[in-house]
N, C-alpha and C positions, 0 to 999 in steps of 0.2 A: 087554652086560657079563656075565663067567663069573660064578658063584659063588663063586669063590674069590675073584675082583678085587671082587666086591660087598661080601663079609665084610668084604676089606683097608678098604673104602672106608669103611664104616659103622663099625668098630673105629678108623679115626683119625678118623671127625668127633668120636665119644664120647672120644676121648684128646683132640685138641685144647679140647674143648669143658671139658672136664674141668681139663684144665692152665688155660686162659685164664680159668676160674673164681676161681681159686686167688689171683689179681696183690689185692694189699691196697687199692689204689685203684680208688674204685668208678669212675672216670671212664676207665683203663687196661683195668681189666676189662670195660664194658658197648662199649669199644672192640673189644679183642678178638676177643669172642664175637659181638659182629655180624660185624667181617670176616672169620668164620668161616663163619658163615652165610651170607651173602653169596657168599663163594666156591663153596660146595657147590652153593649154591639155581644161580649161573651156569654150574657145569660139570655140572648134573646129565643133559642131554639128550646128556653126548659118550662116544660107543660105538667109537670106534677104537681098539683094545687098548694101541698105542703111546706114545698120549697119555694114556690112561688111566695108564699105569706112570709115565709122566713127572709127572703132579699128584701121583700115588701119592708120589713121590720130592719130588717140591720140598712136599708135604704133611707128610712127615716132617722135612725140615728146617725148616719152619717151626715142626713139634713142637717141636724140641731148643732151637728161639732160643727160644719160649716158657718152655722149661723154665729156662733160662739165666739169662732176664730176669725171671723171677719167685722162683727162688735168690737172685740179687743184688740184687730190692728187698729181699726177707726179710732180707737180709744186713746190707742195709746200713739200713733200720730197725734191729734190733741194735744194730748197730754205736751209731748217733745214740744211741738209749737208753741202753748203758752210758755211751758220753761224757758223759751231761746225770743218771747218777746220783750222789747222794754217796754215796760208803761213812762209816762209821762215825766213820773219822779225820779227813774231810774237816769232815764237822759238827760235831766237836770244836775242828776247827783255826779253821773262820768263828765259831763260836761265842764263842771267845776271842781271837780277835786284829781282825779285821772289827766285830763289835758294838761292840765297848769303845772 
């Protein structure tokens, strides 16, 4: 492998690694980051430039769904949380009509 395709290679296991840290559920994240690991630790022995560019490539797409799918739990936690807050009027409003 060049140095240049080593860099690439070691700069996305640290971005994968990095993103896949990030997911709020420990059980989605210790997922992740093994099959992260996992991947690297099996294609560490492959030196044919072609395939190399090819993991290269379906590695960065795997980056983006990463990025994707841990924007959209963020998101949608949010979300759940303002749905299940009361603002001000609402606890005014059960407070006087529900209690009584």
């Amino acid at each position: 492998m060049s140095a240049p395709a080593r860099s690439q290679v070691i700069s996305l296991y640290k971005l994968l690694l990095t993103e896949s840290k990030k997911f709020p559920s420990y059980n989605y994240r210790n997922y992740a980051v093994r099959r992260v690991r996992d991947a690297f630790r099996a294609n560490r022995t492959i030196g044919d430039p072609t395939t190399v560019e090819r993991l290269i490539t379906e590695g960065q797409q795997t980056l983006a769904l990463i990025q994707r799918q841990v924007t959209h739990t963020h998101l949608d936690i949010e979300q759940r949380l303002l749905m299940t807050d009361l603002g001000p009027f609402d606890i005014y409003y059960y407070s006087t009509s529900v209690w009584q």
